[in-house]
N, CA, C and O atoms as a GROMACS GRO file, in nm:
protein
  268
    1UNK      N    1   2.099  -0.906   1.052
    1UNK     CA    2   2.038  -0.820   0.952
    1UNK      C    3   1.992  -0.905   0.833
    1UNK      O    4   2.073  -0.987   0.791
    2UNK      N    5   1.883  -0.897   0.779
    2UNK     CA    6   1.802  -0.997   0.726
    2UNK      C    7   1.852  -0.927   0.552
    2UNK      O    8   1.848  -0.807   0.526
    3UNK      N    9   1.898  -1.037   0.452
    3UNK     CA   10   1.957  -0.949   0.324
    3UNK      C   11   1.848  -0.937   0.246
    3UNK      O   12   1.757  -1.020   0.253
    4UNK      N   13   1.846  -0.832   0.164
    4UNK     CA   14   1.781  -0.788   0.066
    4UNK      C   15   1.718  -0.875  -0.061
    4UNK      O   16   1.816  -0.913  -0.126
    5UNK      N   17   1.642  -0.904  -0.099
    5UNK     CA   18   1.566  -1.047  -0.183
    5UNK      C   19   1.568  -0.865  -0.294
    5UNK      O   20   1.524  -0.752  -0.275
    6UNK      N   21   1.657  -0.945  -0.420
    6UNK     CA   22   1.643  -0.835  -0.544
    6UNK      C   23   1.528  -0.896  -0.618
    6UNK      O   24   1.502  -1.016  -0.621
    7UNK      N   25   1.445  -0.774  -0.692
    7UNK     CA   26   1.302  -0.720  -0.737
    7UNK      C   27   1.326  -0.855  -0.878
    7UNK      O   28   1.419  -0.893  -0.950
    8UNK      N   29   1.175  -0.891  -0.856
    8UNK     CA   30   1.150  -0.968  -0.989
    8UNK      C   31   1.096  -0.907  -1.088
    8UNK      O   32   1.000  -0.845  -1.041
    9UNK      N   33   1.103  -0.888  -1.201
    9UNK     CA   34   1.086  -0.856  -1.311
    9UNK      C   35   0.927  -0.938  -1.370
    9UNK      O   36   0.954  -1.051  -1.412
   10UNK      N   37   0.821  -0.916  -1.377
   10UNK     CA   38   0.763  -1.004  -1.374
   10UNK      C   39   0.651  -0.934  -1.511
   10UNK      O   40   0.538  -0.975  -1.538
   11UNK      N   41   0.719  -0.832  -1.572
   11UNK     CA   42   0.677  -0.768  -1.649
   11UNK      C   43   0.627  -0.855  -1.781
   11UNK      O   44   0.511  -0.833  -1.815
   12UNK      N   45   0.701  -0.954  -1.861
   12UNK     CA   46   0.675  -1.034  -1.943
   12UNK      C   47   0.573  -1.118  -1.900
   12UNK      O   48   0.514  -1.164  -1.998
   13UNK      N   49   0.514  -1.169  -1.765
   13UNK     CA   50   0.428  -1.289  -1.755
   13UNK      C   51   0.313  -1.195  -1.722
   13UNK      O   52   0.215  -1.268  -1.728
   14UNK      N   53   0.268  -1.064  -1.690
   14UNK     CA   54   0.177  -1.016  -1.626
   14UNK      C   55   0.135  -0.916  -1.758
   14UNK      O   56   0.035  -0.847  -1.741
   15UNK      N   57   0.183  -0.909  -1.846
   15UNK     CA   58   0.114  -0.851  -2.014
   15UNK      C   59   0.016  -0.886  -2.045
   15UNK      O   60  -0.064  -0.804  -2.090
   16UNK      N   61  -0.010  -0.984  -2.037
   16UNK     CA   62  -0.147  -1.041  -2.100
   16UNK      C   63  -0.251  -1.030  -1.998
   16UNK      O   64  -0.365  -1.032  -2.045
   17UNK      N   65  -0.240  -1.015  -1.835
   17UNK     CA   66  -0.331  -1.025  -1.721
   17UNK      C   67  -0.382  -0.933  -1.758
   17UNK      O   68  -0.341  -0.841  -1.828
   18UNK      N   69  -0.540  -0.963  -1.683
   18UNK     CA   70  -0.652  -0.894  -1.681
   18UNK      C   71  -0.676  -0.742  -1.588
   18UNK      O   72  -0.712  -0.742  -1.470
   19UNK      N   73  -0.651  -0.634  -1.660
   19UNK     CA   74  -0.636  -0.526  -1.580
   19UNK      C   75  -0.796  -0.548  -1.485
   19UNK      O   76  -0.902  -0.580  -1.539
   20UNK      N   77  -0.783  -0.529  -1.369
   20UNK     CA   78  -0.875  -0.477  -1.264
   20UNK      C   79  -0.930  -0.626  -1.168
   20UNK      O   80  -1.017  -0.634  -1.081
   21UNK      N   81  -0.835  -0.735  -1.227
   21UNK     CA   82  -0.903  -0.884  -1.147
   21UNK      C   83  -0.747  -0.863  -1.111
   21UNK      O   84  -0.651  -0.788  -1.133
   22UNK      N   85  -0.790  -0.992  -1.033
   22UNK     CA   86  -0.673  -1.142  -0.987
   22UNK      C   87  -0.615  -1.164  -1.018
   22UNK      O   88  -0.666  -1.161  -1.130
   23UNK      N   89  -0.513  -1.199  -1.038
   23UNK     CA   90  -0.402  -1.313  -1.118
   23UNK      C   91  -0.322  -1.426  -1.029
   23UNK      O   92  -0.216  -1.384  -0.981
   24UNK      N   93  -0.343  -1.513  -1.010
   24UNK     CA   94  -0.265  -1.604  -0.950
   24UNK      C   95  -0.130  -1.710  -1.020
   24UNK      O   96  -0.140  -1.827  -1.055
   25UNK      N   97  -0.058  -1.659  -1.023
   25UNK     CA   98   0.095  -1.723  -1.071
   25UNK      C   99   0.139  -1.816  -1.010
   25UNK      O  100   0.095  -1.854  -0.902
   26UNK      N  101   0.257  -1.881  -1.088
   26UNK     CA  102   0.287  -2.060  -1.046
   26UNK      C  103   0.402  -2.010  -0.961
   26UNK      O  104   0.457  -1.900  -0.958
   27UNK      N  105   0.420  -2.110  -0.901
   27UNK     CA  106   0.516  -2.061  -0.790
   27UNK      C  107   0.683  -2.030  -0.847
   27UNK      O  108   0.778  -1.983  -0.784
   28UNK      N  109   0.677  -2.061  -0.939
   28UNK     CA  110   0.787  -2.033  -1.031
   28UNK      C  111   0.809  -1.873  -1.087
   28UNK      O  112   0.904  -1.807  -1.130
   29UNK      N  113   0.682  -1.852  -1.065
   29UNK     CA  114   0.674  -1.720  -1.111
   29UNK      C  115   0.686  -1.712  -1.261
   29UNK      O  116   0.738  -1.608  -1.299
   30UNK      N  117   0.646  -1.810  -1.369
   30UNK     CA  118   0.662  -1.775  -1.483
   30UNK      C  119   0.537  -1.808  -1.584
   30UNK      O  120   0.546  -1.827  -1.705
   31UNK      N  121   0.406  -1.809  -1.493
   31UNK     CA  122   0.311  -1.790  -1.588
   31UNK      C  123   0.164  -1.773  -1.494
   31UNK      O  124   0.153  -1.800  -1.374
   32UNK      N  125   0.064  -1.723  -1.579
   32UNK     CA  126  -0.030  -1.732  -1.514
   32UNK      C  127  -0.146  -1.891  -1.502
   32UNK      O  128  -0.211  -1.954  -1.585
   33UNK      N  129  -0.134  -1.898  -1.418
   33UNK     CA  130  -0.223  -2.020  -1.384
   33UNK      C  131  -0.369  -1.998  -1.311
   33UNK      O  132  -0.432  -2.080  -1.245
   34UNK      N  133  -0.403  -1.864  -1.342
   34UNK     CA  134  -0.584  -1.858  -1.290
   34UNK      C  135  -0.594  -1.718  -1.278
   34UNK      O  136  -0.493  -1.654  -1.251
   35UNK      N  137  -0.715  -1.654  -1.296
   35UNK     CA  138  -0.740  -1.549  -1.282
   35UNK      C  139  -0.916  -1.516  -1.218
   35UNK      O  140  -0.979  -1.615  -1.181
   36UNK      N  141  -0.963  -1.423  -1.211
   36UNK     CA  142  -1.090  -1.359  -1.170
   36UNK      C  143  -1.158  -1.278  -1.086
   36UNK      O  144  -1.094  -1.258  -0.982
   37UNK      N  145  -1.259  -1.227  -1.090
   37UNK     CA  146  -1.276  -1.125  -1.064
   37UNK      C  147  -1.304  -1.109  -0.865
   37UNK      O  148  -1.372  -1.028  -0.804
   38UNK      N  149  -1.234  -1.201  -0.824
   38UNK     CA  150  -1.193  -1.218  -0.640
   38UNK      C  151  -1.123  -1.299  -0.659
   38UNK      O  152  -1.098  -1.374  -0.753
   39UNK      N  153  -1.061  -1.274  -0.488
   39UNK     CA  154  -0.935  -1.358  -0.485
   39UNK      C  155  -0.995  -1.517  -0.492
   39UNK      O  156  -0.921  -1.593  -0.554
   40UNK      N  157  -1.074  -1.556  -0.457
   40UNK     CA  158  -1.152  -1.707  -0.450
   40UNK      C  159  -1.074  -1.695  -0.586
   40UNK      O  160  -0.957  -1.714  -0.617
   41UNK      N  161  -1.197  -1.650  -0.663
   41UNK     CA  162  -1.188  -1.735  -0.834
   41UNK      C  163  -1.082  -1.741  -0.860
   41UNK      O  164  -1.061  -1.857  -0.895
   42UNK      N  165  -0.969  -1.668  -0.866
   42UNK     CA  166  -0.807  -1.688  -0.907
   42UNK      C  167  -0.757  -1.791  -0.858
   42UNK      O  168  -0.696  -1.874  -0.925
   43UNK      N  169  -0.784  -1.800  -0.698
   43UNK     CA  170  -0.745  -1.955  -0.699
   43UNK      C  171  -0.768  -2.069  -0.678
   43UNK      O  172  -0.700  -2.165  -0.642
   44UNK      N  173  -0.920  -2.046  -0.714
   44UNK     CA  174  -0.967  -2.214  -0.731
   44UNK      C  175  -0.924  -2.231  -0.894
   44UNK      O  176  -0.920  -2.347  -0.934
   45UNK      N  177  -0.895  -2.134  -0.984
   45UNK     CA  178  -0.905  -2.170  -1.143
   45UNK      C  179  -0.780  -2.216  -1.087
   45UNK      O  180  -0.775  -2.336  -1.065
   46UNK      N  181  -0.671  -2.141  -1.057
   46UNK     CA  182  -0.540  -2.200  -0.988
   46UNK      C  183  -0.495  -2.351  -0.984
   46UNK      O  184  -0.413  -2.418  -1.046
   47UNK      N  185  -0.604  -2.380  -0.862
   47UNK     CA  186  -0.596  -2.494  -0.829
   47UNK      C  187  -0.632  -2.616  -0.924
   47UNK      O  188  -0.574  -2.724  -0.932
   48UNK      N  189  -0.745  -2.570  -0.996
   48UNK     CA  190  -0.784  -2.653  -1.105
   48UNK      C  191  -0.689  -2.706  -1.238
   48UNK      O  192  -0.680  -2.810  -1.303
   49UNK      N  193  -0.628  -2.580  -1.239
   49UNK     CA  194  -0.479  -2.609  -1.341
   49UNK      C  195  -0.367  -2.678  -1.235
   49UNK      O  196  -0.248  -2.670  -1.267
   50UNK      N  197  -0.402  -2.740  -1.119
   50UNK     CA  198  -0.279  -2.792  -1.069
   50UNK      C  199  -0.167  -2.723  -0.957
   50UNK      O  200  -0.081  -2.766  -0.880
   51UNK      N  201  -0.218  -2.603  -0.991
   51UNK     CA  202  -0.118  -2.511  -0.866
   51UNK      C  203  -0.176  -2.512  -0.717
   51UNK      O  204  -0.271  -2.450  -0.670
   52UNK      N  205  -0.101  -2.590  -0.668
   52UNK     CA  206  -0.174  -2.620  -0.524
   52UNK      C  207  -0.161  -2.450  -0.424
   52UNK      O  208  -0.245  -2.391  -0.357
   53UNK      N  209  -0.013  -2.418  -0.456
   53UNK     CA  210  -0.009  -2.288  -0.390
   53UNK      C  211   0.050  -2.161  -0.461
   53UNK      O  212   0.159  -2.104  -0.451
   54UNK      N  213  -0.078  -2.137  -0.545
   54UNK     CA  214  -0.042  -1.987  -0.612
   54UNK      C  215   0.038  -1.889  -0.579
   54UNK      O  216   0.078  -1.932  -0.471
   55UNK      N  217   0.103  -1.764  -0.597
   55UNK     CA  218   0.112  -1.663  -0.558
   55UNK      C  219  -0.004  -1.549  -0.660
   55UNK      O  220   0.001  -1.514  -0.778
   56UNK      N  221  -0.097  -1.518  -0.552
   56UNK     CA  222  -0.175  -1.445  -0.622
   56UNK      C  223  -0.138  -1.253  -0.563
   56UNK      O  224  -0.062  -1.214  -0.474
   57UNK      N  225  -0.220  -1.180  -0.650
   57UNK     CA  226  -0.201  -1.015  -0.668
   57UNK      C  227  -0.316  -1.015  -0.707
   57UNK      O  228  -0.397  -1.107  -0.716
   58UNK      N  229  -0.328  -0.842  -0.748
   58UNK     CA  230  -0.423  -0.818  -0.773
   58UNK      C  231  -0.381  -0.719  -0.865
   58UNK      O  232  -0.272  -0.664  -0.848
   59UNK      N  233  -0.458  -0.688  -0.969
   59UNK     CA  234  -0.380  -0.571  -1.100
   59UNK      C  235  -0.487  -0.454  -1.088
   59UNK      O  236  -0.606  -0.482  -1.078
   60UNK      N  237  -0.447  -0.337  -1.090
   60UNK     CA  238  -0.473  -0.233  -1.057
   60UNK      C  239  -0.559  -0.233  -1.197
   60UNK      O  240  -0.514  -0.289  -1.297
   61UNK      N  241  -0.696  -0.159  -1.195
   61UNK     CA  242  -0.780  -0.096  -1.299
   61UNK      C  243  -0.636  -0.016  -1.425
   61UNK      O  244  -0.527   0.040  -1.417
   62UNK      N  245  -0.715  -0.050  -1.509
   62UNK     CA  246  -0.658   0.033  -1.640
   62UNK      C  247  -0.665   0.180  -1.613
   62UNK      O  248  -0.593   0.240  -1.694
   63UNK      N  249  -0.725   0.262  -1.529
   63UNK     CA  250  -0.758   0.398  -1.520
   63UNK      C  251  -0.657   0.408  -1.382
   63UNK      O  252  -0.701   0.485  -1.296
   64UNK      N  253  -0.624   0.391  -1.374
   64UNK     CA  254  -0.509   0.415  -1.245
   64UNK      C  255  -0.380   0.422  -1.320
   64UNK      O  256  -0.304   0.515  -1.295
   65UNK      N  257  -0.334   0.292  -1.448
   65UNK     CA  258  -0.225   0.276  -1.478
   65UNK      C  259  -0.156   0.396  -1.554
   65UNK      O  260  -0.218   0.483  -1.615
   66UNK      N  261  -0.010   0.388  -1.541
   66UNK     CA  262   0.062   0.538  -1.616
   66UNK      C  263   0.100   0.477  -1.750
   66UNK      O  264   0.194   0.398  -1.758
   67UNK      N  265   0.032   0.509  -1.850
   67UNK     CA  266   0.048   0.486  -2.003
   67UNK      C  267   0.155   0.575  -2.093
   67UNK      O  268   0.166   0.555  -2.214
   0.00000   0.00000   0.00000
């Protein structure tokens, strides 16, 4: 039985991301290292800052979010 990986909190590094693009994060998970408006651009900016292997998402439009 494969154990449970507990939820990251990732609320402090994803405040400032760009509602409705990309975001590609350091593998550390503690900052953003590229963003744009497809998954490409997030991580070639990514790569350009050095992060060979992002973890990228995608942030939901501002009109979806519960305020």
């Amino acid at each position: 039985m494969a154990m449970a990986v507990p939820p990251i909190d990732l609320t402090t590094v994803l405040k400032d991301g760009p509602a409705g693009e990309w975001i590609a994060l350091s593998r550390r998970e503690d900052r953003i290292v590229g963003t744009g408006k497809t998954l490409e651009q997030a991580i070639q900016v990514a790569r350009e800052n050095g992060e060979k292997e992002p973890i990228v998402m995608k942030v939901p439009p501002v009109s979806t979010l519960i305020l």
